[in-house]
DRENDO-1510 file (C-alpha; in Angstrom, 1 decimal, always signed):
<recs>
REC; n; res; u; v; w
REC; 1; UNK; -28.1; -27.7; +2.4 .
REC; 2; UNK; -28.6; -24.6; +4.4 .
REC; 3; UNK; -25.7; -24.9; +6.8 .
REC; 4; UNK; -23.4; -25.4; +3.4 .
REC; 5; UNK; -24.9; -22.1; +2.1 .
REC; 6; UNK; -24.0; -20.7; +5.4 .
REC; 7; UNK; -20.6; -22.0; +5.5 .
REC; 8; UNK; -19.7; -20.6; +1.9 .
REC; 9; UNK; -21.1; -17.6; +2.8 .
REC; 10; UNK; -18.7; -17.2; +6.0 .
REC; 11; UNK; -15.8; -18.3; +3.4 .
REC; 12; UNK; -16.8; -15.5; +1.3 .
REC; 13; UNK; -17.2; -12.8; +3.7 .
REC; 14; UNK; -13.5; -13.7; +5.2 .
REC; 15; UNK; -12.1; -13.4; +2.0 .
REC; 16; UNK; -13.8; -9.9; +1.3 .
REC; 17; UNK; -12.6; -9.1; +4.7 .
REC; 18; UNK; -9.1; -10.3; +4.7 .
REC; 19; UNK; -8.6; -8.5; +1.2 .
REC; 20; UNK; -9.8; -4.9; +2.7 .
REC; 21; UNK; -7.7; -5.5; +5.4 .
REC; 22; UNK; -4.4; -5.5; +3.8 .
REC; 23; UNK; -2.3; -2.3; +3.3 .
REC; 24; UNK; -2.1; -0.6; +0.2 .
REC; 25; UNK; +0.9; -1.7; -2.0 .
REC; 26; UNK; +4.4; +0.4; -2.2 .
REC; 27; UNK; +4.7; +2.9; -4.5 .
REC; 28; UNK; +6.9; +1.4; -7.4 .
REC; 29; UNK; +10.0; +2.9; -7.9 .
REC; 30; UNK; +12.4; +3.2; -9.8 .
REC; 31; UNK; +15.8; +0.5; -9.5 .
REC; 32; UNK; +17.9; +4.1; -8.2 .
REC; 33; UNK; +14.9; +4.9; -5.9 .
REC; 34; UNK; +14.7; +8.8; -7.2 .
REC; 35; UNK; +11.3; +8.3; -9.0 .
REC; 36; UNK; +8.2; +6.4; -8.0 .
REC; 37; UNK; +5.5; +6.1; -10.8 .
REC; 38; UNK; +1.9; +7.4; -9.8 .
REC; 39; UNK; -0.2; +5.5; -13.2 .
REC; 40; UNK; +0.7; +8.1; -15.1 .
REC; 41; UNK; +3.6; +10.0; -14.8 .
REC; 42; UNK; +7.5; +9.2; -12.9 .
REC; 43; UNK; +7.6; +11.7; -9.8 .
REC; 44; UNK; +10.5; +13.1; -7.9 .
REC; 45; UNK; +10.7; +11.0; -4.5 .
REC; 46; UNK; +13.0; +14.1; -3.2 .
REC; 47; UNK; +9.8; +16.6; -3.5 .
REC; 48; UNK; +6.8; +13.9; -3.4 .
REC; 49; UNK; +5.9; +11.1; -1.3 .
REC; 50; UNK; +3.8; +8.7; -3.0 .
REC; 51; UNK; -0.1; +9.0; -1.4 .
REC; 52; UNK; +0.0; +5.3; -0.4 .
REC; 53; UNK; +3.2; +5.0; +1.3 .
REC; 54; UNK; +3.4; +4.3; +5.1 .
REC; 55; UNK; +4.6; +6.9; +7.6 .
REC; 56; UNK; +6.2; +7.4; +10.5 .
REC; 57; UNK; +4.2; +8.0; +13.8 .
REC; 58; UNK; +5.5; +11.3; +13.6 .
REC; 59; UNK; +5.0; +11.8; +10.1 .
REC; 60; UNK; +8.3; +13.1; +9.1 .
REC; 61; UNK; +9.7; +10.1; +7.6 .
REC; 62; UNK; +7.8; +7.7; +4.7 .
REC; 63; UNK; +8.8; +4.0; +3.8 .
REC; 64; UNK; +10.0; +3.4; +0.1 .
REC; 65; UNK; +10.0; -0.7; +0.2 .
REC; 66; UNK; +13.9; -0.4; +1.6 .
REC; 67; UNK; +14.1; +2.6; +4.0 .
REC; 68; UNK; +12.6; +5.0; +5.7 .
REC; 69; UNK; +12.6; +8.4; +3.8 .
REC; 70; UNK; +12.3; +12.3; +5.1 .
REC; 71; UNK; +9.0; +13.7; +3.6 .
REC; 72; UNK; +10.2; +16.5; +2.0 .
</recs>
């Protein structure tokens, strides 16, 4: 009984773990790719990069789901 405890409780702390360790989801934007929406309101992609999206090692460049992007 105690090693099944154990067991589910390895199960459940890989879950957790595997679930913190994935990146944060694209921005969604729009079909045209000029606006991504931030919960509330449809931004500009030309004058804001979404806070989640992933950047270049450089960090001059940010990936919209299709292409890399120059942060403006």
């Amino acid at each position: 009984m105690l090693v099944a405890v154990f067991i589910a409780g390895l199960i459940g702390l890989t879950v957790v773990l595997v679930k913190q360790s994935k990146p944060p989801a694209a921005a969604q934007l729009t079909s045209d790719g000029h606006y991504w929406w931030d919960g509330q309101f449809w931004r500009d992609a030309q004058l804001e990069v979404p806070p989640t999206a992933k950047r270049s090692a450089d960090g001059h460049f940010w990936w919209d789901g299709r292409q890399w992007r120059a942060v403006p």
